[in-house]
N, C-alpha and C positions, 0 to 999 in steps of 0.2 A: 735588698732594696729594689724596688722596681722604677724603671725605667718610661715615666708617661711623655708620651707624643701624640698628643693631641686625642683622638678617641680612643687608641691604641697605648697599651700599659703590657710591659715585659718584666717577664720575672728574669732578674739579673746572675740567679746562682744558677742557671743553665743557659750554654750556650748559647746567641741568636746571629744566626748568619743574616749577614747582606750582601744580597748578592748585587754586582756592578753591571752597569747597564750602561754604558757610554755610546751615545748617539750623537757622535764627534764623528769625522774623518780622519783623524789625524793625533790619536791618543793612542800611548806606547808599545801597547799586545793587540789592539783589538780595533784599531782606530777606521770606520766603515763597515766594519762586521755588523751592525746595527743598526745605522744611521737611518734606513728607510723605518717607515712609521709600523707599517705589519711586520717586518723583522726585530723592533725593538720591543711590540708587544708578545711577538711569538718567542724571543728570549727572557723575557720577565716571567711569561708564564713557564716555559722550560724549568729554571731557576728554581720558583715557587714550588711546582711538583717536586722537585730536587730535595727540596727540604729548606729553601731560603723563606725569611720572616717580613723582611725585608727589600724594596727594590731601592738602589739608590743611581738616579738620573742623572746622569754627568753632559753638559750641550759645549762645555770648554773642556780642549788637556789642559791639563796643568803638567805635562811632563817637563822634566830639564831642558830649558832654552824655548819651551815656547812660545809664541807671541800671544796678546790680548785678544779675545773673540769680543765682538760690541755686544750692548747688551740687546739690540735687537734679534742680531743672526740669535745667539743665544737661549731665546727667548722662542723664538722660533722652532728651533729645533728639539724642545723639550716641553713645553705647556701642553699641547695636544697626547705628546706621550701620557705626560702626567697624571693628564684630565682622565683618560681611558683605562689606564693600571688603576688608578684612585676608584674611578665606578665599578670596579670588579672587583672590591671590597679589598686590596692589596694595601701594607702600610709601605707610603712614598715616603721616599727622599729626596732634597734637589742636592745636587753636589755645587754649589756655586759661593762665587765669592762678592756678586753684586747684588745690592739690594732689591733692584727694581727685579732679576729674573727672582730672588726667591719670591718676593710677595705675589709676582705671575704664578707662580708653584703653587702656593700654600693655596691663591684663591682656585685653583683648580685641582686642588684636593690633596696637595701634600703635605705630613703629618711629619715633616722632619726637616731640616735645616743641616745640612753638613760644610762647613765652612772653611776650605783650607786656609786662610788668612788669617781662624781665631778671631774672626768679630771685631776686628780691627778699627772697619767703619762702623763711627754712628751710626750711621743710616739703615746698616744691616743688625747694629741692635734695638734698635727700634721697632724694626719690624717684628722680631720675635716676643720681644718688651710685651705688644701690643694682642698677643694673638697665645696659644697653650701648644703650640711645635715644640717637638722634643732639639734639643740643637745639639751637636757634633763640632765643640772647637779641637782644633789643628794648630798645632806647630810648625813653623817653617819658618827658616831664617832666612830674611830677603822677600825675592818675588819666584813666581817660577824660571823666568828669563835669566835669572841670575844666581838663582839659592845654589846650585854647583862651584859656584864659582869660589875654593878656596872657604866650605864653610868651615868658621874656628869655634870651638868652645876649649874653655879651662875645665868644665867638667858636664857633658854631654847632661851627664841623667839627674842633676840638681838644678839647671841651668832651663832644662826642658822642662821638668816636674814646676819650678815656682812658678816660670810664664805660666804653665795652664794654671797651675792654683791662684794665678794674680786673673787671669783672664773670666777663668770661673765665677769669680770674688765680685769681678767688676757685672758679672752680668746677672748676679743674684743681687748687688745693691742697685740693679738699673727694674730689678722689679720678676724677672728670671726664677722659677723655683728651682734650687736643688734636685729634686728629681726630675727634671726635665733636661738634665745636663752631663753629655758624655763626653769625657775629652779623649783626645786622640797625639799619639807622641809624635806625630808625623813620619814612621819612615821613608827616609828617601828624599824627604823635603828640607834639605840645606844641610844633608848629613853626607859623610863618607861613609862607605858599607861599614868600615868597623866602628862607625860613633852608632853608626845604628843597630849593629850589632850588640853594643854593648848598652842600649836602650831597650832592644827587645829582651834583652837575658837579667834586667830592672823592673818589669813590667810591677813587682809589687809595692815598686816606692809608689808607684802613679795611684795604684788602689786603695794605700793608704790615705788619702783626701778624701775617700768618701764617693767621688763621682763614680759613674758608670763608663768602664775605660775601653776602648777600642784598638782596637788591633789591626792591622792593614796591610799583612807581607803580602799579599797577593803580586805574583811576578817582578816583585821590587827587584833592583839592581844589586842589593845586596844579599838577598836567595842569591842569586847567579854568582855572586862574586863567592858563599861560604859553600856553595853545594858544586861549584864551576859548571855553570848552565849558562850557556850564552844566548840562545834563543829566548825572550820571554815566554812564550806560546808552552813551553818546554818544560818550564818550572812549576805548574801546579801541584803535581804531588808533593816536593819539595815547598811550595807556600802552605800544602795543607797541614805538613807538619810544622812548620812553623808557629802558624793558627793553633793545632792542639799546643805546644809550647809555651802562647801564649795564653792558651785560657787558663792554662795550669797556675800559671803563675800571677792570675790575676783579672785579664783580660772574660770580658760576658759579651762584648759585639765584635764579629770579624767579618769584615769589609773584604770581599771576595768575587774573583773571575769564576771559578769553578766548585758550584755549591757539589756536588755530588761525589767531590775528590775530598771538600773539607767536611764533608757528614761522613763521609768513610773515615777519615782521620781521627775524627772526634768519637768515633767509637771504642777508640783506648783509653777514653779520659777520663783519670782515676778522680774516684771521691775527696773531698780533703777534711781531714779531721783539724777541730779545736783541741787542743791539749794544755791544761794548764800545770804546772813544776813548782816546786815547793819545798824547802829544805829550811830547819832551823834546829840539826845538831851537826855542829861542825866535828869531824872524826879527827882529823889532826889539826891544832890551830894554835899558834902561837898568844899570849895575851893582846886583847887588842888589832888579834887578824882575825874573826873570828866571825864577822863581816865576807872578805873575802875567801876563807875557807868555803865557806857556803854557795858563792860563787863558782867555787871551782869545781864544786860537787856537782850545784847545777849542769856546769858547760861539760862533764864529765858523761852526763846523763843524755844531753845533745848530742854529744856525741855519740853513742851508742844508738840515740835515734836516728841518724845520720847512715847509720850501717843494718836498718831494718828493710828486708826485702821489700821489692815493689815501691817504695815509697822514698820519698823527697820534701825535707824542709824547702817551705816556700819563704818565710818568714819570720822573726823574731821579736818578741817586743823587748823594750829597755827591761835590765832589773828593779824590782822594786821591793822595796824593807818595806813588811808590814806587821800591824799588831796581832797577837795568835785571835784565833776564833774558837768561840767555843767554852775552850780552857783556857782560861786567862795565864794562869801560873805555869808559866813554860815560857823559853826563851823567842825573841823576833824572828819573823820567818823573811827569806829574801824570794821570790816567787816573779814568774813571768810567764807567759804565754807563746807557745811554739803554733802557726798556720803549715799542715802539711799535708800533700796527697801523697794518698796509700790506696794500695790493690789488698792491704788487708781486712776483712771482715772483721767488722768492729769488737766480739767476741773475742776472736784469735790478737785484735791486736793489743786489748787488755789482759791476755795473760803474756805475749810480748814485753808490753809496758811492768807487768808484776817482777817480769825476770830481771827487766833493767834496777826496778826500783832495790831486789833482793840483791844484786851485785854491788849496789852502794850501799846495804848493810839496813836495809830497812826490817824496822823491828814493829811488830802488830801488838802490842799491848795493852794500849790505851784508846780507845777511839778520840779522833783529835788529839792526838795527843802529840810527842815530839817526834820527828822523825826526819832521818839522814836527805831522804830521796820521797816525795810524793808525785805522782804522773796523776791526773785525770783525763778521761776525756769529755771532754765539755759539753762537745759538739758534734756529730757526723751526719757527713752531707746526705740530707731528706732521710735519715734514719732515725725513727723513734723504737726506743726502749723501754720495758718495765717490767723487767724480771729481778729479782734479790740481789743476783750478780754484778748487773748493769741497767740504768739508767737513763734516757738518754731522751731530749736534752738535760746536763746535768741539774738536778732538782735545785741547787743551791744555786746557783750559778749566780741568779741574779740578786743576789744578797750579799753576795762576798766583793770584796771595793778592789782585794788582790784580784779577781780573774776581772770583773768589770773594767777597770783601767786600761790595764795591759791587753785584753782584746779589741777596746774600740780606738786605740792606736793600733794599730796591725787594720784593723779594716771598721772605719766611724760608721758606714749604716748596716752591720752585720745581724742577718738575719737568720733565725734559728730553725732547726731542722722542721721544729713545730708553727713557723710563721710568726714567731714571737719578734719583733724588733727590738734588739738589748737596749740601743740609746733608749727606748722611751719605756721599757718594764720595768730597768733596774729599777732599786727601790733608790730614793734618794740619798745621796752620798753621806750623809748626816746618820742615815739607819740603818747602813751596811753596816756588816761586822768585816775585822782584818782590813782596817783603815791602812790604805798603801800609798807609799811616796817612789817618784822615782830617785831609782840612783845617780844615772847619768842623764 
């Protein structure tokens, strides 16, 4: 899915840094570093060469305990920025959370909305309502003044994920398109390092909704507190690997102090295959488990992808019992969708994938036919195939209801190596073969 902000459209299965640009006195690593007008363009263009896509203008901290900036000073200290990065063809952001500075923003040329408050006000949905800015809702429980103080949740990454999904919700029925909308989990923003901790190491519940998801370790308190960095200034390399961490797992925009530490980072970041599983003979099965036999065959074969070099399950979709394809006369397949990145080369990881499938006793006889253990790969990132062996994107793919289902849970605007968008190719669910229901 891409990403549109106003004249500016980002392709979301690669990486887009943004880099920070805080022209505050008084904001947590960097507060005065910028503040003067030829220092704030001379570090945006630094930035940009750096390899950022992105500038995003901050004229308020929002760090822990600080107080409110008016919306004049504000306003002041970032429109003329603005106006200047925007006429050098740069895509702007305002980082603010009043309405009157962003619409100052937008009329002097920026193309994005970043909103620590999530859109809270009215007033600041209106503004984007009325206008094609790409918007950036936040998380944060409380205000800045106080979101330390004592934040609680009963479950950090469910509690976080529906605010944005309710928040999302509220600003596509206020007239808001879907691709215009990234949300952000807020680290740091009303969390202790370990609720944030354990939000950053989630990042693919958040991408399961569809939006375009951001990421934002950049010298947060909780780098310092998991890598023991006490200076902010200190922690960039440790924020850049954080950022790769996070695109891995979901994350396409990372909000960042030091572009040239996280484009070094992101030079390790592995591709991630679609893979879809599939079993309908259960090898040992009691009458009537014969269901869950197959399940266990499945998580048997997870397993074993679990233990493939290089590579990392990101995420899993539910099981699903579907009707056979193909060959009708053959028993229910149970079938789901595995999201992973791997350093192996799509080739080598299909005879990988052959050897897992021959350890669970896959037998070649019949094409379509029945069988213990089936692996495809669906999908590999920007890689097309069309050789006898391999395929790729898989030819079937969007005909079959089992891989259809179970991939646009795992990630709703999932787009294919060939630019194909699945929500809108599949064939209609009525003409899919292998009609799938979930299990759980």
């Amino acid at each position: 899915m891409n990403w549109r902000c106003a004249q500016f459209s980002f392709d979301t299965r690669m990486p887009i840094i943004m880099g920070i640009l805080n022209v505050t006195p008084d904001s947590f690593s960097d507060g005065g570093d910028h503040s003067s007008f030829d220092a704030a363009l001379a570090h945006a263009q630094d930035m940009v060469r750096a390899g950022a896509k992105i500038i995003d203008v901050g004229g308020e901290s929002t760090r822990p305990g600080s107080a409110e900036v008016s919306v004049c000073d504000e306003i002041a200290r970032t429109e003329a920025v603005v106006r200047a990065l925007a006429s050098q063809g740069m895509c702007v952001s305002i980082d603010t959370r009043h309405a009157q500075v962003a619409r100052a923003a937008i009329e002097a040329g920026a193309a994005i909305v970043n909103d620590v408050s999530g859109f809270r006000d009215p007033d600041m949905v209106e503004v984007v309502r009325s206008c094609d800015v790409g918007v950036v809702v936040m998380h944060m429980q409380g205000e800045p003044g106080t979101m330390q103080n004592a934040p609680t949740y009963t479950d950090v990454v469910s509690e976080v994920r529906d605010y944005l999904r309710d928040q999302a919700t509220m600003l596509v029925d206020a007239g808001v398109s879907p691709d215009r909308i990234c949300i952000d989990p807020g680290p740091g923003f009303g969390k202790t390092p370990k609720q944030t901790i354990e939000l950053m190491r989630n990042l693919h519940e958040f991408a399961r909704l569809g939006y375009t998801v951001m990421a934002a370790p950049s010298r947060k308190s909780y780098v310092g507190y998991a890598y023991g960095i006490d200076n902010p200034k200190d922690r960039d390399q440790a924020s850049a690997q954080e950022a790769l961490m996070a695109c891995e797992l979901g994350a396409s925009v990372l909000r960042m102090h030091n572009v040239e530490e996280t484009v070094k980072a992101l030079s390790n970041l592995r591709p991630y295959a679609m893979l879809g599983l599939g079993c309908n003979v259960a090898l040992v099965a009691e009458p009537g488990e014969e269901r869950e036999a197959k399940i266990a065959q499945l998580n048997l074969a997870i397993g074993q992808l679990c233990m493939l070099p290089d590579s990392q399950i990101i995420d899993i979709s539910r099981f699903y019992e579907s009707e056979p394809a193909y060959v009708t006369d053959q028993d229910v397949f149970v079938n789901c969708v595995v999201l992973m990145r791997t350093g192996i080369p799509p080739k080598e990881l299909l005879g990988y994938l052959h050897a897992i499938e021959n350890s669970l006793g896959r037998v070649r006889e019949r094409e379509n036919g029945p069988r213990t253990c089936d692996i495809d790969i669906l999908d590999y990132h920007l890689y097309l195939a069309d050789v006898p062996e391999l395929r790729l994107p898989h030819p079937r793919l969007l005909e079959r209801d089992f891989v259809v289902k179970p991939l646009l849970e795992l990630l709703p605007g999932y787009v294919l190596a060939n630019d194909v968008v699945v929500a809108k190719a599949a064939l209609p669910e009525a003409e899919r073969v292998g009609r799938a229901v979930p299990l759980s």
